[in-house]
C-alpha positions in Angstrom: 0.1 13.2 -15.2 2.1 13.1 -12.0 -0.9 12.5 -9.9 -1.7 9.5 -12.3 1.7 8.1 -12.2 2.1 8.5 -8.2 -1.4 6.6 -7.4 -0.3 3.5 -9.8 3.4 3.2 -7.9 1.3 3.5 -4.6 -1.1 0.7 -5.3 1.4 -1.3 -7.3 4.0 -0.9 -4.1 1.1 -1.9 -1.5 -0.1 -4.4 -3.6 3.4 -6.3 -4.0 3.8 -5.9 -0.2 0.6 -7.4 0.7 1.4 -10.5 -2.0 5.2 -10.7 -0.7 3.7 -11.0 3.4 1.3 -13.8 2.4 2.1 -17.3 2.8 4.0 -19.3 0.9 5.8 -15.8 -0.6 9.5 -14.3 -0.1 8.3 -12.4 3.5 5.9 -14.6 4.8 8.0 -15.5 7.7 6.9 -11.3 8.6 3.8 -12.1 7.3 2.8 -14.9 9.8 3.2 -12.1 12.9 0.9 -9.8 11.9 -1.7 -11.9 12.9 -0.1 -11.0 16.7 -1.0 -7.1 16.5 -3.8 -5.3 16.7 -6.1 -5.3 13.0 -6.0 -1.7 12.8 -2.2 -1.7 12.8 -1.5 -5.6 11.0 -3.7 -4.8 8.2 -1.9 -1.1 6.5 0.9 -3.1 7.4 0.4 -6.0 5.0 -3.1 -7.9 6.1 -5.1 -6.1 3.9 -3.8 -4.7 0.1 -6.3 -2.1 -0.1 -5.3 -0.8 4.0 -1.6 -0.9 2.7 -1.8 1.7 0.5 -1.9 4.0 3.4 1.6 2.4 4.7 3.9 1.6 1.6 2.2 3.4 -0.9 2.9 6.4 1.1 6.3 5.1 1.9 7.1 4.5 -1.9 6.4 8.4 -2.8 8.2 9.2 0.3 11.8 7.7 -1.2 11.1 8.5 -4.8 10.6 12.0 -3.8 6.8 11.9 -5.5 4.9 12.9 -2.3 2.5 16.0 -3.4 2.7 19.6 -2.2 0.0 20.2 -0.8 0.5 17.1 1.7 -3.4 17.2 2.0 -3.5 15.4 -1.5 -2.2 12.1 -0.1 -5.7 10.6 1.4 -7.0 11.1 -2.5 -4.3 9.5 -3.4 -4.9 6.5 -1.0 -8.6 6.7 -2.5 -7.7 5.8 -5.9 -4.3 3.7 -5.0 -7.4 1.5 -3.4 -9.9 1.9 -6.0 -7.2 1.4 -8.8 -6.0 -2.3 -7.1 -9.5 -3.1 -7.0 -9.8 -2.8 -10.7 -6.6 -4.7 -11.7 -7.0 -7.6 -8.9 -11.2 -7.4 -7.7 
């Protein structure tokens, strides 16, 4: 259940970051300088929901203390963070 409960606060997390960076919303002042780095760092870091799993997803377990032992779990968890967003917003 902890595993469950850990991939829907990761994808929920990533999910409202990505939404809160785009434009129009509360951050897109941030937002509007991805565009200035390089894809494979601007989109974990808000360009793309699915690619910011990997960023605040991860961060969210971090600070809640929900990270799993063995560390090697987390890119499974980034797996079905994505998969999970793309069934509640495809």
């Amino acid at each position: 259940m902890d595993h469950l409960v850990a991939v829907v606060i990761m994808a929920l997390v990533a999910r409202g970051a990505a939404f809160a960076l785009s434009e129009g919303q509360a951050l897109w002042w941030i937002g509007k300088h991805l565009h200035r780095l390089p894809l494979a760092i601007a989109k974990p870091l808000g360009l793309c929901g699915h690619c910011a799993v990997s960023v605040w997803g991860t961060t969210a377990l971090y600070i809640l203390h929900l990270l799993p032992e063995p560390l090697w779990f987390v890119p499974l968890y980034w797996l079905a963070a994505a998969g999970l967003q793309d069934l509640i917003d495809p």
